[in-house]
VEXDREN-2710 file (C-alpha; in Angstrom, 1 decimal):
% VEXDREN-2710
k/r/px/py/pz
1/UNK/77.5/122.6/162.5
2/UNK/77.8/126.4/162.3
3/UNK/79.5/128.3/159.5
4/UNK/79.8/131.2/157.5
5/UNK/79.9/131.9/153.7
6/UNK/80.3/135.9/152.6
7/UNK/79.0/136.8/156.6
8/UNK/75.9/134.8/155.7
9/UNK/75.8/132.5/158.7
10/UNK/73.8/129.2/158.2
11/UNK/74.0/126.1/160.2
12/UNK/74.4/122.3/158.8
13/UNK/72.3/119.6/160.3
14/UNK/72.1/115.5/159.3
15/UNK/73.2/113.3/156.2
16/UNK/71.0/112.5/152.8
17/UNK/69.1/114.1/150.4
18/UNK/69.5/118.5/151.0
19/UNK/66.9/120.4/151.8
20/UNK/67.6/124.4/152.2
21/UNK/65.2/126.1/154.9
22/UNK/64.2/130.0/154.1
23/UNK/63.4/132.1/157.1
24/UNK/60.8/135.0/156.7
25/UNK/61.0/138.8/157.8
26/UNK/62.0/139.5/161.0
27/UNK/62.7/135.4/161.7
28/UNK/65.3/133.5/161.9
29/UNK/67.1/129.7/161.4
30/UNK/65.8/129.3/165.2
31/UNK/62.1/129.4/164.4
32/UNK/62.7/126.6/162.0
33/UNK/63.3/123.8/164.9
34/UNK/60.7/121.6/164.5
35/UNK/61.6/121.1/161.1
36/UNK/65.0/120.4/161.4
37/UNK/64.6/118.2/164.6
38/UNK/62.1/116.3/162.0
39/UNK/63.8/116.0/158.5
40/UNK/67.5/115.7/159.9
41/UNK/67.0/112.5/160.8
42/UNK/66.9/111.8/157.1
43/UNK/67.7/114.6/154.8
44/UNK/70.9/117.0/155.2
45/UNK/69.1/120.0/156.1
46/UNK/70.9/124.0/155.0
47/UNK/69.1/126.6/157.1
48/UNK/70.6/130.1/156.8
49/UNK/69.5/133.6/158.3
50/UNK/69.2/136.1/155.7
51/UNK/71.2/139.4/155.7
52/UNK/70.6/141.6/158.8
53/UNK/68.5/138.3/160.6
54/UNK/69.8/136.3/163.4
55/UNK/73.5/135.9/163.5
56/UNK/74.2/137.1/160.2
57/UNK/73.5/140.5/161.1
58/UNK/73.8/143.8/159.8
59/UNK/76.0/144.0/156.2
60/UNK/76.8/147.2/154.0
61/UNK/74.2/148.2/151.3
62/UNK/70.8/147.9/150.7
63/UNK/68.8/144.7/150.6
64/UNK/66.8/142.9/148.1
65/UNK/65.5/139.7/147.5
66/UNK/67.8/139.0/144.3
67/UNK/70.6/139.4/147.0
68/UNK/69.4/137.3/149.5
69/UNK/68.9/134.5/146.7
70/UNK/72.1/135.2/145.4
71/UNK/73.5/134.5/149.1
72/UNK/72.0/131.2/149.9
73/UNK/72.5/130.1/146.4
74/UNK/76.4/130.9/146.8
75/UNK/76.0/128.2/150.0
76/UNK/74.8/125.8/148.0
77/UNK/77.4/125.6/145.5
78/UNK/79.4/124.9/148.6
79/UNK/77.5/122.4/150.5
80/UNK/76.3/120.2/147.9
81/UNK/76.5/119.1/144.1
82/UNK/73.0/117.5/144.3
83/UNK/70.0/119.7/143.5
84/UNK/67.9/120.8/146.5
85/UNK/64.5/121.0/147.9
86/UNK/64.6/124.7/148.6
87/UNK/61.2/125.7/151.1
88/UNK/60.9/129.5/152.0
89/UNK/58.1/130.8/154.5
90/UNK/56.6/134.3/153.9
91/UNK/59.6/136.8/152.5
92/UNK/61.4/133.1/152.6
93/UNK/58.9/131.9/150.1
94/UNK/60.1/135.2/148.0
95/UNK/63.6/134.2/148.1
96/UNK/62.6/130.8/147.2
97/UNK/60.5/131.7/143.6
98/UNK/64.0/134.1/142.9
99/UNK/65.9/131.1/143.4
100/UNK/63.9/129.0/141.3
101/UNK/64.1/131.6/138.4
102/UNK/67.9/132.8/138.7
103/UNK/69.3/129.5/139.4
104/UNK/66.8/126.5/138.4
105/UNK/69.9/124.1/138.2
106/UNK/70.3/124.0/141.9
107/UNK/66.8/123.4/142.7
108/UNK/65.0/119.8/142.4
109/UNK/61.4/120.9/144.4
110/UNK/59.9/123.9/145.7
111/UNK/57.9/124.5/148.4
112/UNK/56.2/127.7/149.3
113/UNK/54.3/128.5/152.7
114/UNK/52.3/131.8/153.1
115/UNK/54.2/133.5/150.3
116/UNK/54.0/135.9/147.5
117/UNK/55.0/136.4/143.7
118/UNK/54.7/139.9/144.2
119/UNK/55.0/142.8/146.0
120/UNK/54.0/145.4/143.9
121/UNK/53.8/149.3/144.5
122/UNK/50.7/150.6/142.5
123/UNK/48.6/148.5/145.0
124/UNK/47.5/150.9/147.6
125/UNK/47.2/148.0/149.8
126/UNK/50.5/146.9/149.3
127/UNK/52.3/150.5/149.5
128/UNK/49.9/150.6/153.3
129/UNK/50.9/147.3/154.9
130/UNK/54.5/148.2/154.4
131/UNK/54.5/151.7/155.5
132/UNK/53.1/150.4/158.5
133/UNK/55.7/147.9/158.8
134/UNK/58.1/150.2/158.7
135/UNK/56.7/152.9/160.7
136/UNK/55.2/151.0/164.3
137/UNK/58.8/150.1/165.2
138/UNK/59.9/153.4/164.7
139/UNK/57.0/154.9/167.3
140/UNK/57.1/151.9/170.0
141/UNK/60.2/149.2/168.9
142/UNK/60.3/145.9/167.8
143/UNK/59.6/144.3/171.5
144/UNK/55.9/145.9/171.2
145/UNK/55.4/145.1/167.6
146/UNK/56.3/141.5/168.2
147/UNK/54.1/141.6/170.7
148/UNK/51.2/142.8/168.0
149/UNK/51.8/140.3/165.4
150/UNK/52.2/137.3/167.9
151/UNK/48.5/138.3/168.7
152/UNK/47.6/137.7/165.3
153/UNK/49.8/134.9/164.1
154/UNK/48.9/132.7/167.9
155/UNK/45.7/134.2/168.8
156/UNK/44.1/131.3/170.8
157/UNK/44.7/130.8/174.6
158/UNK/46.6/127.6/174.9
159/UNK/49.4/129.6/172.3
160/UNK/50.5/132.2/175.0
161/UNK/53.8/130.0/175.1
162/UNK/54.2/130.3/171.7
163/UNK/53.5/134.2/171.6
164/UNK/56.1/134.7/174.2
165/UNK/58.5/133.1/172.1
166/UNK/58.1/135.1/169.3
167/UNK/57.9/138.2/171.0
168/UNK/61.6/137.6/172.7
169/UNK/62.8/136.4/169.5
170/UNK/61.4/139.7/167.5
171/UNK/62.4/142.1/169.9
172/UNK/66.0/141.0/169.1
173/UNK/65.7/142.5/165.7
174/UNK/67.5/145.7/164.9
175/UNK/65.2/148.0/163.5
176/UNK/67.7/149.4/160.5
177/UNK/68.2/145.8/159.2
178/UNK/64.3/145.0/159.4
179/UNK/63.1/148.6/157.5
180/UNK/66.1/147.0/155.1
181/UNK/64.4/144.4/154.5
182/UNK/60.6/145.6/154.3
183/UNK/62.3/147.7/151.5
184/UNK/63.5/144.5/149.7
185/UNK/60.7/143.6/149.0
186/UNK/58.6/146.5/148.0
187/UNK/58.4/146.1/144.0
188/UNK/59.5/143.1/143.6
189/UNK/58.1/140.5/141.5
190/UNK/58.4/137.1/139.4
191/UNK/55.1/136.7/138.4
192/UNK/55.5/136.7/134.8
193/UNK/58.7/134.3/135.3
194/UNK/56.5/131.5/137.1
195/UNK/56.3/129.7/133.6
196/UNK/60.4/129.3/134.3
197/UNK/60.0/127.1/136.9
198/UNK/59.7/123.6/135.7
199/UNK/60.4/121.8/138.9
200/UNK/57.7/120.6/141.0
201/UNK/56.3/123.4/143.3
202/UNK/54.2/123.0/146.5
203/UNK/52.1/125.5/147.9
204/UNK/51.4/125.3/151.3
205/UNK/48.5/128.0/152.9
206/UNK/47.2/129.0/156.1
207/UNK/42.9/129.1/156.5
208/UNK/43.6/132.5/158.5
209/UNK/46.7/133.7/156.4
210/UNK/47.1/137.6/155.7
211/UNK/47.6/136.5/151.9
212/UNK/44.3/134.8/151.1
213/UNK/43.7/131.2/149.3
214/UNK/42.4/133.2/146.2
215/UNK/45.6/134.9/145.8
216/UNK/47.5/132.0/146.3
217/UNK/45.3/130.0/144.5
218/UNK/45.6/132.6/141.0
219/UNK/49.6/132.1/141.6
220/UNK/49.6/128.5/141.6
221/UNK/47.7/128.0/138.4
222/UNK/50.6/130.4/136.8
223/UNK/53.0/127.2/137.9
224/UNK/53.3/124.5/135.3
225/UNK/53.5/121.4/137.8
226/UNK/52.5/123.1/141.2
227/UNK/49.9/121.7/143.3
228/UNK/48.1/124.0/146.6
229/UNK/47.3/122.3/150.2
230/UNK/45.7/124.7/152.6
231/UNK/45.6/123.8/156.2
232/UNK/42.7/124.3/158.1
233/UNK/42.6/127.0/161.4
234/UNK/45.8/127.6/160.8
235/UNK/47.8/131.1/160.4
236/UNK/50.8/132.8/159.3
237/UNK/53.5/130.8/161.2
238/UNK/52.1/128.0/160.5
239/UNK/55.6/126.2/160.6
240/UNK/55.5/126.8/164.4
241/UNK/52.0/126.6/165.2
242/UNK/51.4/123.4/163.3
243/UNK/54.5/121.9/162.9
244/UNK/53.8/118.4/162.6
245/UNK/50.8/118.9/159.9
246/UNK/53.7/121.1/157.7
247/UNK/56.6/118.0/158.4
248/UNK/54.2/115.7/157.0
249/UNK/52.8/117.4/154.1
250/UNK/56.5/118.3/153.0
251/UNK/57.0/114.8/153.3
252/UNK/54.9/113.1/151.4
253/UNK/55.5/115.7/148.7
254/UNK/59.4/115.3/148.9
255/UNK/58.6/111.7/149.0
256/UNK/56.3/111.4/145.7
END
């Protein structure tokens, strides 16, 4: 069921226990499908697309992550009175931790895929992968870019399907709201918050994802009931290259 809550639109699927689905940059509620064909036959599943994604679209003034939190969060005080299993892939997974930290009441688990708890700007690594993100749809448009990262994120033969997907989906992006959002997340951080979150946290990694098990591995030890799976020859979407090793692993930990 489609709706809309301060222009955020966000669609409603199945009856139960809520999960809340968090796209990542450039994405939108569409590339979550195999999850919400899965867990709406049991849970009542939230899935939203985050200011200037999707069908929410562009809105006035500057984008961060504490707005985009603050968004879905208004959504849930709407759609349900229970306390949520929020899940947030990539710049999702960002959104996620905020929520976790600015409004711990409405979150019962969390689960992280390929994500961050931080973006800061003294890295010089950091300050280069965004420039760049900012700056290759400027020179050739988001069709071409897709077409770049669906090389990397499906980079075997038997994924063409898949990287035709996402390159039809990305070039629908409009570039204003995507340099938006790159800016949202330059700076931002909750890294010395982590010991906040009290709920139980799931990290989910990629072998082959741009942030490495290390990293993710450093953040998870800052969590004080977190636990880390990492899926083998897997990579940064892993949601829709291995859908039904995520559903399950979500699962059981929803489940436990």
């Amino acid at each position: 069921m489609p709706k809309n809550k301060s222009e955020i639109y966000y669609e409603v699927f199945g009856t139960g226990q809520p999960i809340l689905l968090i796209h990542g940059l450039g994405s939108s509620i569409l590339d979550w499908e195999k999850q919400i064909n899965y867990f709406s036959r049991s849970f009542k599943i939230i899935a939203a697309d985050l200011r200037g994604h999707g069908k929410t679209g562009s809105i006035e003034g500057d984008y961060s992550i504490v707005a985009f939190s603050y968004d879905l969060a208004e959504i849930l005080c709407d759609e349900t009175e229970d306390r949520v299993t929020v899940i947030g892939i990539s710049m999702g997974g960002m959104v996620a931790f905020q929520m976790a930290v600015d409004y711990p009441c409405l979150v019962d688990k969390l689960i992280i895929i390929n994500s961050f708890v931080e973006m800061p700007m003294d890295n010089k690594a950091n300050r280069k992968a965004l420039r760049l993100r900012k700056l290759i749809p400027k020179l050739i448009g988001m069709k071409a870019m897709g077409k770049i990262i669906a090389k990397k994120v499906f980079p075997y033969k038997h994924q063409s399907e898949l990287r035709k997907l996402m390159i039809k989906r990305w070039a629908k992006n409009n570039i204003k709201d995507y340099i938006k959002s790159v800016n949202a997340m330059a700076g931002w951080t909750v890294k010395n918050q982590l010991d906040k979150i009290q709920r139980p946290v799931l990290i989910i990694g990629s072998e082959f994802d741009y942030i490495s098990t290390e990293e993710k591995k450093k953040y998870t030890q800052l969590l004080p009931n977190a636990q880390l799976v990492i899926i083998p020859d897997a990579h940064h979407a892993v949601t829709v290259e291995k859908p039904q090793e995520v559903n399950r692993i979500i699962e059981k930990f929803i489940n436990e």
